[in-house]
Backbone as JSON Lines, residues from 0, in Angstrom:
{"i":0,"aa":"X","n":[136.73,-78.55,-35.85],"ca":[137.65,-79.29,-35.03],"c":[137.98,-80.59,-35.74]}
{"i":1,"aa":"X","n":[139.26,-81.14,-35.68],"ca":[140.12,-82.18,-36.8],"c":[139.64,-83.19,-35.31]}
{"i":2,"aa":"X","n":[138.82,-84.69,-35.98],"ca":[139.13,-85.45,-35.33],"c":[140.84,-85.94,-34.98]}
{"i":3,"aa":"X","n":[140.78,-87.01,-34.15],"ca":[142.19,-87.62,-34.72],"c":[142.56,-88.88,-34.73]}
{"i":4,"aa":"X","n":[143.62,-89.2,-35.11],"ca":[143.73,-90.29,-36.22],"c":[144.44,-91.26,-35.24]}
{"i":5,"aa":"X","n":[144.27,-92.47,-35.58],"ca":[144.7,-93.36,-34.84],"c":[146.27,-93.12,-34.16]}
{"i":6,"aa":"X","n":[147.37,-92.07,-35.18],"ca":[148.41,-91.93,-35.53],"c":[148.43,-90.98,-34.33]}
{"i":7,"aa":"X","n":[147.55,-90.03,-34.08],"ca":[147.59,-89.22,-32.91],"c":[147.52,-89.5,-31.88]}
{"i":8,"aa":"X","n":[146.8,-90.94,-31.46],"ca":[146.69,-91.66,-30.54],"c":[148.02,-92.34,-29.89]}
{"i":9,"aa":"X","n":[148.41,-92.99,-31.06],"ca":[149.98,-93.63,-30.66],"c":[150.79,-92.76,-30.31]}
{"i":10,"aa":"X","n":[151.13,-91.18,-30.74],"ca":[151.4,-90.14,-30.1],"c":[151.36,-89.63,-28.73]}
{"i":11,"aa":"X","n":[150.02,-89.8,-28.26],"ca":[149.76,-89.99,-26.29],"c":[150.39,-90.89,-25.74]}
{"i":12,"aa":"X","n":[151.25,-91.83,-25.99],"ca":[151.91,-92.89,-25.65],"c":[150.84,-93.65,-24.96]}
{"i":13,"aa":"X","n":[149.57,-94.0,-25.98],"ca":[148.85,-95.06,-25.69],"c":[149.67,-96.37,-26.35]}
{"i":14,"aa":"X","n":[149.96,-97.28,-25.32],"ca":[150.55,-98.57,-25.41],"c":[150.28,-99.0,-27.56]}
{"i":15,"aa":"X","n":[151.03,-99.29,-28.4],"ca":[150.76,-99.45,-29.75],"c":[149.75,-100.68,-29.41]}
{"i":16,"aa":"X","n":[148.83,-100.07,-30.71],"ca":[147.56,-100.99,-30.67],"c":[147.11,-101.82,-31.56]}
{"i":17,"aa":"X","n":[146.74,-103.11,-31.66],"ca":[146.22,-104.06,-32.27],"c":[144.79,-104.52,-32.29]}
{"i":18,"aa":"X","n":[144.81,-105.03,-33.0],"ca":[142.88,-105.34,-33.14],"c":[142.97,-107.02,-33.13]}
{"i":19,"aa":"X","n":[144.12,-107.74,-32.27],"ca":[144.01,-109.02,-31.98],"c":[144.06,-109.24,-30.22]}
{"i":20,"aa":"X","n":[143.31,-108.27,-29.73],"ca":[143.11,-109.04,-28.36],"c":[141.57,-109.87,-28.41]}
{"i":21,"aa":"X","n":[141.84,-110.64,-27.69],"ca":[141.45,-111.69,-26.98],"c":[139.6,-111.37,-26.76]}
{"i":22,"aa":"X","n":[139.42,-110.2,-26.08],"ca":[138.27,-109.65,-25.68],"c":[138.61,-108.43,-26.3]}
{"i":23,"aa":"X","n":[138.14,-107.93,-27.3],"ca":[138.43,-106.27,-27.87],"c":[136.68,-105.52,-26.76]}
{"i":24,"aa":"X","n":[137.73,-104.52,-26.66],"ca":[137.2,-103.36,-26.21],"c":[135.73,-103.27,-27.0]}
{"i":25,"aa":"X","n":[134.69,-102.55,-26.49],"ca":[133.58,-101.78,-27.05],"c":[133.36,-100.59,-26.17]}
{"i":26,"aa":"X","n":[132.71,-99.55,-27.09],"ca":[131.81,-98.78,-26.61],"c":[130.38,-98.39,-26.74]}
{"i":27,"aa":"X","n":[129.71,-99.13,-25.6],"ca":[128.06,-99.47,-26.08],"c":[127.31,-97.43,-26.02]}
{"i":28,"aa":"X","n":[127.87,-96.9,-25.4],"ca":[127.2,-95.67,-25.08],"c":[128.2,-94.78,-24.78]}
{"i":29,"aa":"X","n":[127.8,-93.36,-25.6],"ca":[126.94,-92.79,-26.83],"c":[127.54,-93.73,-27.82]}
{"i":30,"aa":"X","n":[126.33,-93.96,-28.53],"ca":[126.1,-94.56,-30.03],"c":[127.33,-93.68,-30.87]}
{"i":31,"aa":"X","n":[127.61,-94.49,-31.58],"ca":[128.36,-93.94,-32.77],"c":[127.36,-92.74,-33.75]}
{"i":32,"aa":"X","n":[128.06,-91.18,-34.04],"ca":[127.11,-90.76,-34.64],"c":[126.18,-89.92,-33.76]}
{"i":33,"aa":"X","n":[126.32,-90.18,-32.98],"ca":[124.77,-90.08,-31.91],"c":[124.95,-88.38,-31.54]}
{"i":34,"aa":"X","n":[123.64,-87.45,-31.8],"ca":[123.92,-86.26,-31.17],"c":[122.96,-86.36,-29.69]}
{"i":35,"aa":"X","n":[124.13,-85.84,-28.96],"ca":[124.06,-85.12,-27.6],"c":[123.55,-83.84,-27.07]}
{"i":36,"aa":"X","n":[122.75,-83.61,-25.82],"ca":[122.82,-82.29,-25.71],"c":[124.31,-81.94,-24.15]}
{"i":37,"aa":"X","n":[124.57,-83.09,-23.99],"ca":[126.07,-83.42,-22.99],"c":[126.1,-84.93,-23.22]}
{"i":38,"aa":"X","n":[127.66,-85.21,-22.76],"ca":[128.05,-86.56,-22.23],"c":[127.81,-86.45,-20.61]}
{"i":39,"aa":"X","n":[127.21,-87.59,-20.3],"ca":[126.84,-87.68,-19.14],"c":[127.64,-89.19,-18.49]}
{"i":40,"aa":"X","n":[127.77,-89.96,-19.11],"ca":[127.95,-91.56,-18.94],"c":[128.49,-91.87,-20.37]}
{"i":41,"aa":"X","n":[129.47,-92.98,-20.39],"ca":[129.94,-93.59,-21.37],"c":[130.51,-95.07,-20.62]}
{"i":42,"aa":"X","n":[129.87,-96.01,-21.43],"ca":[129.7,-97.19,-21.11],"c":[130.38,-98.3,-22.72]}
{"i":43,"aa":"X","n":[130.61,-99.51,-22.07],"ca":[131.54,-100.23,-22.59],"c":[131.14,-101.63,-22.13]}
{"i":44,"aa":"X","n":[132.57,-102.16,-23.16],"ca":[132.28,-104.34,-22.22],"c":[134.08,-103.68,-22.87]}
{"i":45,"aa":"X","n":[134.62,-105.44,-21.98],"ca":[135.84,-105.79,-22.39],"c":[136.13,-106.48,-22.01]}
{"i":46,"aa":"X","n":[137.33,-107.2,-21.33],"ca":[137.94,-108.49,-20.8],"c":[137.57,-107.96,-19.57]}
{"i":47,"aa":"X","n":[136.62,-109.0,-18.77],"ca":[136.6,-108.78,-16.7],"c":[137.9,-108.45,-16.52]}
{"i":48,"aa":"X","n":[137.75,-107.51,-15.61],"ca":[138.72,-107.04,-14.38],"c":[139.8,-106.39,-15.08]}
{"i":49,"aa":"X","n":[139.73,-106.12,-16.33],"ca":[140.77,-105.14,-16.89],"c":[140.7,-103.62,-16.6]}
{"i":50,"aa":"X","n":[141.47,-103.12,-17.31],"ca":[140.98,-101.19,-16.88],"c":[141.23,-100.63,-18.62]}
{"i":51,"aa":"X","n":[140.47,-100.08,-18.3],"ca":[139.81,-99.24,-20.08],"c":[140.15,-97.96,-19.9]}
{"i":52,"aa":"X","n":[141.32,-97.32,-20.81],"ca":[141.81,-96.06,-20.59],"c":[140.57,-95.4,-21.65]}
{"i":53,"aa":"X","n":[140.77,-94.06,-20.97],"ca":[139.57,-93.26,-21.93],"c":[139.61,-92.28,-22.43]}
{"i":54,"aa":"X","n":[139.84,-91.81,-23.5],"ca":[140.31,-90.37,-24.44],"c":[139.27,-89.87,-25.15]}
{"i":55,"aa":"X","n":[139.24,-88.45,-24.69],"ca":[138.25,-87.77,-25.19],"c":[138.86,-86.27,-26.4]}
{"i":56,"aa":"X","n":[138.52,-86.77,-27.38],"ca":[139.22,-85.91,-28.55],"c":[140.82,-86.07,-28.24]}
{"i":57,"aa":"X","n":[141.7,-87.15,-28.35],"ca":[142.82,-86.93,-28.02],"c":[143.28,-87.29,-26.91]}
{"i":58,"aa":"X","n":[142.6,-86.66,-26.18],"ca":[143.27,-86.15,-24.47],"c":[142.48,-87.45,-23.67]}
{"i":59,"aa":"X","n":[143.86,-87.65,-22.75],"ca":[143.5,-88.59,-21.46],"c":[142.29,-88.29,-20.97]}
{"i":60,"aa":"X","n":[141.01,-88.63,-20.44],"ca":[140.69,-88.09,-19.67],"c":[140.31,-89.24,-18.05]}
{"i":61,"aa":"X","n":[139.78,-90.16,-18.0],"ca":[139.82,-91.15,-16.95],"c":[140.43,-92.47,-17.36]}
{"i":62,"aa":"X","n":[140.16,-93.63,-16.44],"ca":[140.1,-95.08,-16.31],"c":[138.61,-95.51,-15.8]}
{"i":63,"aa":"X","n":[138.45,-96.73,-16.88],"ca":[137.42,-97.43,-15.54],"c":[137.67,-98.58,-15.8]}
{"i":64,"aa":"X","n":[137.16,-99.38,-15.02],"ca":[137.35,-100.84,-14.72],"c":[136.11,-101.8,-15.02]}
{"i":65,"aa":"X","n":[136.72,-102.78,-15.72],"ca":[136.02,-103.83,-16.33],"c":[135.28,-104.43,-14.92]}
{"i":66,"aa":"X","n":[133.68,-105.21,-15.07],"ca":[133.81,-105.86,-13.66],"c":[133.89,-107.4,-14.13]}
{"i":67,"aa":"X","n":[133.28,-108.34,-13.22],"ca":[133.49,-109.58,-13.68],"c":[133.04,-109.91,-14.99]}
{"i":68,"aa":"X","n":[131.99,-108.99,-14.64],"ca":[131.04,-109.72,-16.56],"c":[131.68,-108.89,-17.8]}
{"i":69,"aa":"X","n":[132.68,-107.75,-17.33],"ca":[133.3,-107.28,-18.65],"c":[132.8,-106.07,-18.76]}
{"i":70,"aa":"X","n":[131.58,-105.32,-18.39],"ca":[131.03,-104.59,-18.24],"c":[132.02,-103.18,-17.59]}
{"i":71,"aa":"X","n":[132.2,-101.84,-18.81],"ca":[132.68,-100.66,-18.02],"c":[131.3,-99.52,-17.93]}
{"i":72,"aa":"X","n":[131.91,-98.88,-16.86],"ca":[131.13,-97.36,-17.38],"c":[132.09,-96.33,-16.71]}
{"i":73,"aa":"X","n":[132.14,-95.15,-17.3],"ca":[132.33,-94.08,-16.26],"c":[131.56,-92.82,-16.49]}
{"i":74,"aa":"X","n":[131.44,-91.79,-15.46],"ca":[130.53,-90.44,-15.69],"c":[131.55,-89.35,-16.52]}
{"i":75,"aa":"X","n":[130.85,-88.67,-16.66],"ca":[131.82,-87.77,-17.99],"c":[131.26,-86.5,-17.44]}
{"i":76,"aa":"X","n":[131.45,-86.14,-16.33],"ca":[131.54,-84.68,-15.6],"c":[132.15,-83.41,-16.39]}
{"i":77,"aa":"X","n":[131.97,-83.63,-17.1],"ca":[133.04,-82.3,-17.76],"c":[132.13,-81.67,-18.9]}
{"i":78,"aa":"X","n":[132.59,-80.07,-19.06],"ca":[131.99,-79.87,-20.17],"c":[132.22,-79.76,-21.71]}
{"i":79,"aa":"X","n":[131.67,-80.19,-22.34],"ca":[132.13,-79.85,-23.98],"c":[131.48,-78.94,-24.36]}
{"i":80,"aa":"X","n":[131.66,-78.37,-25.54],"ca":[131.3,-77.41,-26.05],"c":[130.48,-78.36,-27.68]}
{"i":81,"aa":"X","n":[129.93,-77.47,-28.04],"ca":[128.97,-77.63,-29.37],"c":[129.71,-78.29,-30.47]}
{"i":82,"aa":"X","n":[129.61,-79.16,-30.78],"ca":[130.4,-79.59,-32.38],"c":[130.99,-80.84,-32.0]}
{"i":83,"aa":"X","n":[131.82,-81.56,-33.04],"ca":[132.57,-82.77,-33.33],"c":[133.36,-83.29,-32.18]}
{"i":84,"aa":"X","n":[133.09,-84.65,-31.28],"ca":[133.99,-85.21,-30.66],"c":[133.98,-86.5,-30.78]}
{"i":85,"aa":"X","n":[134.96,-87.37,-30.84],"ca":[135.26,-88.89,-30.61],"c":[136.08,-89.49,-28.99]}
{"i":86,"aa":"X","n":[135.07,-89.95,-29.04],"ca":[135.9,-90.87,-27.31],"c":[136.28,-91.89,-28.47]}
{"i":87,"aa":"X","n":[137.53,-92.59,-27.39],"ca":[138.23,-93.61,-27.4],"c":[138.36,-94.27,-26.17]}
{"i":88,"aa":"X","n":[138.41,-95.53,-26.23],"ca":[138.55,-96.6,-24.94],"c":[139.64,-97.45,-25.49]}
{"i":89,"aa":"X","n":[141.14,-97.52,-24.52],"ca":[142.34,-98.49,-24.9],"c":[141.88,-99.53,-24.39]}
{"i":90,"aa":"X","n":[142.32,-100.91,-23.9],"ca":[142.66,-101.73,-23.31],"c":[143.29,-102.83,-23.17]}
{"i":91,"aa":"X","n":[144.15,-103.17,-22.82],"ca":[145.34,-104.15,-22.47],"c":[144.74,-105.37,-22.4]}
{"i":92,"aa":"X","n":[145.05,-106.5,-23.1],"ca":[144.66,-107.84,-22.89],"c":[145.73,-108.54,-22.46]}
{"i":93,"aa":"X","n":[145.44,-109.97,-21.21],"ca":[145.53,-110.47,-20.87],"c":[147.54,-110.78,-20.81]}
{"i":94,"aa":"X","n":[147.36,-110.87,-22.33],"ca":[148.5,-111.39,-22.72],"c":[149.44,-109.94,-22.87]}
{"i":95,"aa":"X","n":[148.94,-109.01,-23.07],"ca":[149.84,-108.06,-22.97],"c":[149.31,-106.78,-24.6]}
{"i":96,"aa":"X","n":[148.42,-107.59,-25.64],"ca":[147.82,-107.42,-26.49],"c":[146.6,-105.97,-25.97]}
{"i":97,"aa":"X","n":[146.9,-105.12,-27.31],"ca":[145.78,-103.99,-27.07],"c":[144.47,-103.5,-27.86]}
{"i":98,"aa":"X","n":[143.3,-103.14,-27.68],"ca":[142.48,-103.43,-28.1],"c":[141.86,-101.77,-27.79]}
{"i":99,"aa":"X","n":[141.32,-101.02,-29.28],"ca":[140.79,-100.06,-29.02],"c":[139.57,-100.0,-29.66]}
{"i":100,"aa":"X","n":[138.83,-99.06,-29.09],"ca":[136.93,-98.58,-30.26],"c":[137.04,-97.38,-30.0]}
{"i":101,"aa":"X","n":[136.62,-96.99,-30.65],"ca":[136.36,-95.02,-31.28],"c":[134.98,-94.73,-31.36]}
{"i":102,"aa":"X","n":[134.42,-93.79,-30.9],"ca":[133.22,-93.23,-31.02],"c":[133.08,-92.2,-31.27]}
{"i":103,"aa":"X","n":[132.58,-91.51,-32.77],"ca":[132.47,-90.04,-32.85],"c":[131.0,-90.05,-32.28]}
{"i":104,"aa":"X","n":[130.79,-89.04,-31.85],"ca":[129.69,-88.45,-31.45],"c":[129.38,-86.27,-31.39]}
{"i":105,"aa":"X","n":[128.44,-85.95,-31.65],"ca":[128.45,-84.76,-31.93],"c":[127.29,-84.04,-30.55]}
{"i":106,"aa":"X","n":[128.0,-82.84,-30.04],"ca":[126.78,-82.14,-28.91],"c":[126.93,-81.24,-29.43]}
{"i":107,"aa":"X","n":[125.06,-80.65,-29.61],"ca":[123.99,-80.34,-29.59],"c":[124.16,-78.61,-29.24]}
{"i":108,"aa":"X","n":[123.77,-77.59,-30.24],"ca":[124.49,-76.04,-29.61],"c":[123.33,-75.93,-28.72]}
C-alpha cells in the first residue's frame, strides 16, 4: 500500500497547508513508526478550542476538538487491516493559517 504524499492531501480539498501556524498541530499517539495490534485512540495538542481534521491513509475520517489546554483525542473505531498506514491531523489557525503532522504507523497481522 503507497503511502501518500502531501500532494494527495491537497487533493481532498484539505484547506492548502503551511507549516507557519501559530500553534502547529501534533500527534502525540500512536508514535511515529509505532507497530499496532489496532488503532484504538489517537491523540494530539494544538491551538485551544480549534478542531483537528483527521485522515487516515488519505481518507477523511473524523474531527476532534482542541480543549482549552490544546489537548485533542479521538477513538478510532474502525478496522484496519495488517500493513502500512499514516494518520494525518489538519488544523486551521487562528488567523486563517494551516498546520499539519503525519504519522506512519504499521498494524500488526
Amino acid at each position: 500500500m503507497r503511502l501518500p504524499m502531501k500532494s494527495d492531501m491537497e487533493r481532498l480539498d484539505i484547506m492548502p497547508c503551511f507549516r507557519d501556524c501559530p500553534v502547529p498541530v501534533t500527534i502525540t499517539e500512536p508514535f511515529p513508526g509505532e507497530m499496532l495490534a489496532a488503532l484504538t485512540l489517537c491523540t494530539g495538542t494544538g491551538r485551544p478550542c480549534a478542531t483537528c481534521n483527521i485522515f487516515l491513509n488519505g481518507s477523511p475520517v473524523t474531527c476532534a476538538m482542541c480543549d482549552a489546554s490544546g489537548n485533542w483525542a479521538c477513538a478510532c473505531n474502525f478496522f484496519l487491516p495488517p500493513g502500512s498506514h499514516q494518520l494525518c491531523c489538519a488544523m486551521r489557525g487562528a488567523g486563517g493559517q494551516c498546520s499539519t503532522a503525519v504519522c506512519p504507523f504499521t498494524i500488526s497481522s
